[in-house]
C-alpha positions in Angstrom: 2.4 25.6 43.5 0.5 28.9 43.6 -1.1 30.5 40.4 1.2 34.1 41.1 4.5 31.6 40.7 4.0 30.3 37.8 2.8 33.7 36.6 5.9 35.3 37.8 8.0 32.3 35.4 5.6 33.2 32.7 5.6 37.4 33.0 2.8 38.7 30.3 3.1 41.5 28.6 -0.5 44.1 28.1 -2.5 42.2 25.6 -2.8 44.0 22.4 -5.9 43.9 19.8 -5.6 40.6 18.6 -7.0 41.9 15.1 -3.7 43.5 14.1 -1.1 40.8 16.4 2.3 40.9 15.5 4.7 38.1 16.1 5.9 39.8 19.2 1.7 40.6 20.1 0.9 36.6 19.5 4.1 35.7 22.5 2.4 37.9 24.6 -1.2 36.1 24.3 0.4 32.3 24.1 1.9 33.3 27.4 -1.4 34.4 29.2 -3.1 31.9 27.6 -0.3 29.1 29.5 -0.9 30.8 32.7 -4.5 31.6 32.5 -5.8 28.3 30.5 -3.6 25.6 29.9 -1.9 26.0 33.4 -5.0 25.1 35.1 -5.8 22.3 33.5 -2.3 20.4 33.2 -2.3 20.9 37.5 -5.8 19.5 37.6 -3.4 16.0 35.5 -0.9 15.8 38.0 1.5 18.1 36.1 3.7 19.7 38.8 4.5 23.9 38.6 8.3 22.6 38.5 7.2 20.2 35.3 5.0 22.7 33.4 7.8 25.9 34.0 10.3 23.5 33.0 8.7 22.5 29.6 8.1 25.9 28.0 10.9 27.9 29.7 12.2 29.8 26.4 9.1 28.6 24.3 7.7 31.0 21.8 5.3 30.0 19.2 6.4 28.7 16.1 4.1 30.9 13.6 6.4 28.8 11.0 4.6 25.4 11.4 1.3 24.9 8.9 -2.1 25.5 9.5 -2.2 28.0 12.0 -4.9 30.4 12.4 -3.2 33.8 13.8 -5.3 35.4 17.1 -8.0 37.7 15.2 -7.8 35.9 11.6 -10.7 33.7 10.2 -9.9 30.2 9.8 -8.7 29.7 5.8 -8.6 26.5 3.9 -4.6 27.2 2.9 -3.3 26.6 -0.1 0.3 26.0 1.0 0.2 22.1 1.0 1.6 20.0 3.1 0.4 16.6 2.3 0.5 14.4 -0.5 -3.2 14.0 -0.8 -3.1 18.1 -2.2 -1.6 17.1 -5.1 -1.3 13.9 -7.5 -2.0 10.8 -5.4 0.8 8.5 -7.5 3.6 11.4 -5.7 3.1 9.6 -2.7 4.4 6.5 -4.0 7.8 7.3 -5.3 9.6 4.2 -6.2 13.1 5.2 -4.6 10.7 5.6 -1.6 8.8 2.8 -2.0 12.1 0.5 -2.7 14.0 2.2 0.1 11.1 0.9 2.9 10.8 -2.0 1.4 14.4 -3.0 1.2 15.1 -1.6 4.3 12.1 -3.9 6.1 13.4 -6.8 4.5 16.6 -6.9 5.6 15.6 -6.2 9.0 13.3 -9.2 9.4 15.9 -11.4 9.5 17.8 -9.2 12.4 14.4 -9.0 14.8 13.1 -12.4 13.8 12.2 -12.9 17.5 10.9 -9.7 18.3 8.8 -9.7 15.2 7.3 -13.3 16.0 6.8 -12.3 19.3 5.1 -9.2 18.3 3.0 -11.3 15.9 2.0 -13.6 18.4 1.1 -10.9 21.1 -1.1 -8.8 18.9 -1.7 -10.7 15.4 0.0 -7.7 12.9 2.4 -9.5 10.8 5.8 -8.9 10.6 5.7 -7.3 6.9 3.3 -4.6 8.2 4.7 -3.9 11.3 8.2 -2.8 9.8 6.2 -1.0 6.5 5.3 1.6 10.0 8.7 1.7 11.1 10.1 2.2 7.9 7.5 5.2 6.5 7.8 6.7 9.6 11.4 7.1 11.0 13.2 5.2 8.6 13.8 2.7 10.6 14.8 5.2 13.2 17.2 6.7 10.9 15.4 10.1 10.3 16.5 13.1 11.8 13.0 14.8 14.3 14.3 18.4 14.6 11.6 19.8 16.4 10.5 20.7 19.8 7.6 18.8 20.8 6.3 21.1 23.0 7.0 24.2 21.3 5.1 22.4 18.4 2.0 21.1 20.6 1.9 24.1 22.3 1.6 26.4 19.5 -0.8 24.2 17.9 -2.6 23.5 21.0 -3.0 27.4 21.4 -3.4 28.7 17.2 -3.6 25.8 15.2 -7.2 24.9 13.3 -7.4 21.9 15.4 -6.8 23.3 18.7 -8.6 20.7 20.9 -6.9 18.1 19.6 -3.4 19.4 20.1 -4.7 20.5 23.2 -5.0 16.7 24.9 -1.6 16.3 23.1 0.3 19.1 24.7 -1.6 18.0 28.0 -0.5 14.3 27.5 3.1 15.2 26.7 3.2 17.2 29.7 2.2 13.9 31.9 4.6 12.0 30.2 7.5 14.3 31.2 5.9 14.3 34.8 6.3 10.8 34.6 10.1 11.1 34.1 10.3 11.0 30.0 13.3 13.1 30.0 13.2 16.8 27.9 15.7 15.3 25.9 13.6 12.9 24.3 10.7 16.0 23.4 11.7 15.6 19.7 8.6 15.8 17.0 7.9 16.1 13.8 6.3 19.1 12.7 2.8 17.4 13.6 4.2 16.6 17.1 4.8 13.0 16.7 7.6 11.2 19.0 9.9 8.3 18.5 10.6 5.8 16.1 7.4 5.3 15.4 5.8 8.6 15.3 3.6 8.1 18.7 1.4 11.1 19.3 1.9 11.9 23.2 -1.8 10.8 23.7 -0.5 7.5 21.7 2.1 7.0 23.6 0.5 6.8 27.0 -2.3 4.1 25.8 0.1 2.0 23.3 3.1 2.3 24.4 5.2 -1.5 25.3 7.9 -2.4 27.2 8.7 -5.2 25.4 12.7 -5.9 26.4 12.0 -5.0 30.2 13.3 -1.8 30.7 10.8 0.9 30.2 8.9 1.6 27.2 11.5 3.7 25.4 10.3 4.7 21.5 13.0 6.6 21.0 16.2 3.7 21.5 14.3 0.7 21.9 13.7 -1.4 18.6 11.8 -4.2 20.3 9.7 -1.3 22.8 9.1 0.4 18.9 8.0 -2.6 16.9 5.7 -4.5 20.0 4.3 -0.4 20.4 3.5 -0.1 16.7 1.8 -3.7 17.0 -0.3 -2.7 20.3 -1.5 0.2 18.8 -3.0 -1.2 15.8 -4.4 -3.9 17.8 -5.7 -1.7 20.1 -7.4 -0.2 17.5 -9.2 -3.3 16.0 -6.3 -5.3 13.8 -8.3 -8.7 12.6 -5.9 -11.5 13.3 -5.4 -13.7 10.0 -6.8 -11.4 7.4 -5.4 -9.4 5.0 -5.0 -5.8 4.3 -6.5 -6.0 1.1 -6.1 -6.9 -3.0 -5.7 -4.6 -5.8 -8.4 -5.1 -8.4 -9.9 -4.5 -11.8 -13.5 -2.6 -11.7 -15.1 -3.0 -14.8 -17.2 0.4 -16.1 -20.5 -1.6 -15.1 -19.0 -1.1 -11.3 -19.7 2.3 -10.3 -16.7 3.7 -9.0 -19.2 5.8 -6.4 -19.8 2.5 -4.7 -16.7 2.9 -2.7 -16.6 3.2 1.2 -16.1 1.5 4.5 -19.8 2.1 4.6 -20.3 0.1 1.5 -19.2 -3.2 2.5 -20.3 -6.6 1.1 -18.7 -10.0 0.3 -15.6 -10.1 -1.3 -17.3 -13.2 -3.4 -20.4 -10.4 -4.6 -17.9 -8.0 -5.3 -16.2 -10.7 -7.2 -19.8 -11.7 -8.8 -20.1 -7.9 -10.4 -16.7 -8.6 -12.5 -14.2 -7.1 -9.9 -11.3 -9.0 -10.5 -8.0 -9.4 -8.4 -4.9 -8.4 -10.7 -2.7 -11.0 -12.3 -5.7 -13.6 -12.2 -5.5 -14.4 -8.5 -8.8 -15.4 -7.1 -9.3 -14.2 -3.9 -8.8 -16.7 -0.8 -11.3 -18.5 0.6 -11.1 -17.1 4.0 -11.1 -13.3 2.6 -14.1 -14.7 0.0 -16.0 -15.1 2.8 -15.6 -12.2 4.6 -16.3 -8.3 4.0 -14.4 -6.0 2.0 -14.8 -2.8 1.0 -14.0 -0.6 -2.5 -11.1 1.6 -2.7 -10.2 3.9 -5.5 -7.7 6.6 -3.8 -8.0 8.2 -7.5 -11.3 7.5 -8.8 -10.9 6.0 -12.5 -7.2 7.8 -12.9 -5.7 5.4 -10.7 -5.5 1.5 -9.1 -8.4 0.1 -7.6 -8.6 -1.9 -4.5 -10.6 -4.2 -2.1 -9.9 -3.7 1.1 -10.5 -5.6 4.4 -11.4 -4.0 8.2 -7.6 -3.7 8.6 -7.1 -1.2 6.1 -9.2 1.1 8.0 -7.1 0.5 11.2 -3.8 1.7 9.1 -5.4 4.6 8.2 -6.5 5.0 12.2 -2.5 5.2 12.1 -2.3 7.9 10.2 -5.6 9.7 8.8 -4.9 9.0 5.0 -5.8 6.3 2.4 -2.2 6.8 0.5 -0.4 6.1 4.2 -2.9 3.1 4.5 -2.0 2.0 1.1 1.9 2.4 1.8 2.1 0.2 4.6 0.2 -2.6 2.7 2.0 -2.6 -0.5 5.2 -2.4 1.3 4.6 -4.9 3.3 3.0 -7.0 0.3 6.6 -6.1 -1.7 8.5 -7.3 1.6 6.7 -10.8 1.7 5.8 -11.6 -1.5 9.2 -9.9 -3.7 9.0 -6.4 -5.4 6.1 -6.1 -8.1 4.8 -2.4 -8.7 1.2 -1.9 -8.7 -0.6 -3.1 -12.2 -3.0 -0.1 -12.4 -1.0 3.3 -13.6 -1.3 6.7 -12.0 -3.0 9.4 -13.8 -2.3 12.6 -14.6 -4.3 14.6 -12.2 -4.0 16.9 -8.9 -2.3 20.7 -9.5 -4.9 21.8 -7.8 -5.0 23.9 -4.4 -6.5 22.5 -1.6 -8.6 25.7 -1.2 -9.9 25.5 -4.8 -11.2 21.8 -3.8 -12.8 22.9 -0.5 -14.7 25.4 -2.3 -15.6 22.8 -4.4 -17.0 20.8 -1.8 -19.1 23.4 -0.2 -20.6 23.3 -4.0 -21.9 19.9 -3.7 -23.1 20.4 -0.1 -25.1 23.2 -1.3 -26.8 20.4 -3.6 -27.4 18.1 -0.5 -24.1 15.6 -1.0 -22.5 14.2 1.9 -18.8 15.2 1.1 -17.2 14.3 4.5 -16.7 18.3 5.4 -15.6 20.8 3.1 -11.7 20.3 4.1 -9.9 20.4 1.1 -9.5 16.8 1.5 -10.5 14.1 -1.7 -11.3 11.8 0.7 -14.2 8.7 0.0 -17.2 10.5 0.7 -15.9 13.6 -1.6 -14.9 10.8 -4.3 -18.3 8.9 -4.5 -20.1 12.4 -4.4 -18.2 13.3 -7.8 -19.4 10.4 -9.1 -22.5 10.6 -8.2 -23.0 14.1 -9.3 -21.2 13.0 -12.5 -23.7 10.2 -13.2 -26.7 12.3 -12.7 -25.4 15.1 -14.7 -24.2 12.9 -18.2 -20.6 12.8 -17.7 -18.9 9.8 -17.0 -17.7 9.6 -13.6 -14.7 9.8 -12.6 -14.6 9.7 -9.0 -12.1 12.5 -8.4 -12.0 16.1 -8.7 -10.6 18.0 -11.8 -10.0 21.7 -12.9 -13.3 21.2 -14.6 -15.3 19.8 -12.2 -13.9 22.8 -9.5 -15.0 25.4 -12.2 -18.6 23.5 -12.4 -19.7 23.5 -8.6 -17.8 25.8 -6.7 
């Protein structure tokens, strides 16, 4: 269809200053900008006039969602946060949320015994980890996804500080309703994800399964959801037969700025500088053998970890060391009974992620590699604290503080 149709379903008012846009202003722009930009380019993907009109007729943006930059306003680092990794990283595991996946994944294995062997034998991911997903995710398919997923992709797509990204989602969720996913089934979280298990559009067109022969249907389907969740991560690089990882004991010798999927060695050296697994385990032969990496989500205030390759294709799940940690321990709990971490969570976080992004910008100032000055106390910003700590007479930590903040911002 013609550029002038879809411009006459998507009328646009005269563009005001974008420096002073009010709600009312920004509808007007995200409206030119579907016409003029995204229009285009969603055509050019086999997206049909009657598809795309269809989609965002009645869609305004939703300037409630986070991290959106508004048309004429700098970027910010917010401090309104959204994640757990903004505050104390022990929030994140909650035991009533903790027990509530793990119980819940338990008595399902029983119930999809097949599926679940099936879906282990297909794709290696055992059975523990693949419901651990499920579970943090949708609860099973339990949790209520109030949101419009293209209302949410678009505005993101159009204002949010990530805008490419959300950009190939909106595209890709626009394909999949060209390819008959009904509107109906446009349900997201406020990030845009779909289904039971939390498919981005872009992950549902590459990992997608239709495991029970009927369509690969995320949203109703328990054996489409668990073979999906078990394509994806094999997609993205599961290693059949090994472990997620081990929680550990680092003696003060260990320096807790060694840790990183960059960083890898034996699991037997790491052994051979006094890490230790907990409860006086020694490490299997197999993983022994192999590579792992050091993992301390909260520097010294917190349980430490080696971790194998698969870790790293959790967190390709979801972009976080707690979620990565989640799904093991859950699934550890599932397999191998309820037993709680050994090493307690400290006392730390409070702070704003703004105040640690300014912090960051501090040490790249001083040449440390931080990972990007995000807000984020990811493993790069971790081993940088320590690092600076070490050459500055304080004894590392490997996490940021009040103190440190006040230091190097």
């Amino acid at each position: 269809m013609k550029r002038s149709l879809i411009a006459a379903a998507f009328f646009c008012a005269s563009l005001l200053a974008p420096s002073f846009a009010s709600a009312q202003d920004v509808n007007a722009l995200f409206r030119d900008w579907l016409v003029n930009d995204l229009w285009p380019q969603a055509s050019a993907n086999g997206v049909s006039a009657e598809t795309f009109n269809g989609a965002f007729s009645g869609v305004k943006p939703n300037l409630k969602l986070p991290d959106l930059v508004m048309p004429g306003k700098e970027e910010q680092t917010p401090k309104v946060q959204h994640q757990a990794e903004f505050s104390s990283p022990g929030k994140y595991f909650a035991p009533n949320v903790v027990g509530g996946v793990t119980a819940g994944g338990r008595s399902r294995m029983a119930r999809y015994k097949n599926v679940l062997a099936a879906v282990e034998k297909n794709y290696g991911v055992p059975a523990g980890i693949v419901l651990a997903i499920w579970g943090r995710e949708s609860g099973f398919g339990n949790a209520k996804i109030p949101h419009n997923a293209i209302e949410v992709l678009g505005t993101k797509a159009f204002m949010s500080t990530r805008k490419d990204m959300f950009r190939a989602e909106i595209l890709a969720a626009l394909v999949m309703m060209q390819r008959g996913v009904p509107a109906s089934a446009m349900k997201s979280s406020w990030a845009g994800a779909l289904g039971q298990p939390q498919f981005l559009p872009t992950s549902y067109l590459r990992h997608a399964v239709d495991f029970d022969g009927d369509g690969a249907d995320i949203w109703n389907s328990e054996a489409d959801t668990l073979a999906s969740i078990g394509n994806y991560l094999a997609n993205h690089g599961w290693v059949r037969g090994r472990d997620w990882g081990f929680e550990v004991t680092v003696p003060e010798s260990v320096s807790c700025a060694l840790e990183g999927p960059d960083r890898g060695r034996k699991i037997s050296d790491w052994a051979a500088m006094g890490i230790a697994r907990v409860g006086g385990r020694p490490f299997p032969d197999h993983e022994a053998r192999q590579e792992g990496y050091l993992m301390m989500p909260a520097g010294r205030y917190g349980p430490a970890f080696i971790v194998t390759p698969n870790f790293y294709v959790l967190k390709d799940y979801n972009e976080s060391d707690l979620y990565a940690l989640f799904v093991g321990h859950a699934a550890d709990r599932m397999t191998y009974g309820d037993k709680s971490f050994v090493g307690g969570w400290g006392k730390v976080g409070g702070l704003y992620r703004s105040d640690v992004a300014a912090m960051q910008r501090g040490m790249e100032r001083l040449g440390y590699d931080v990972g990007g000055a995000d807000g984020l106390a990811g493993f790069k910003t971790r081993r940088s604290i320590g690092d600076w700590q070490a050459k500055n007479g304080r004894k590392p930590t490997c996490f940021p503080d009040a103190g440190i903040v006040a230091a190097l911002r």
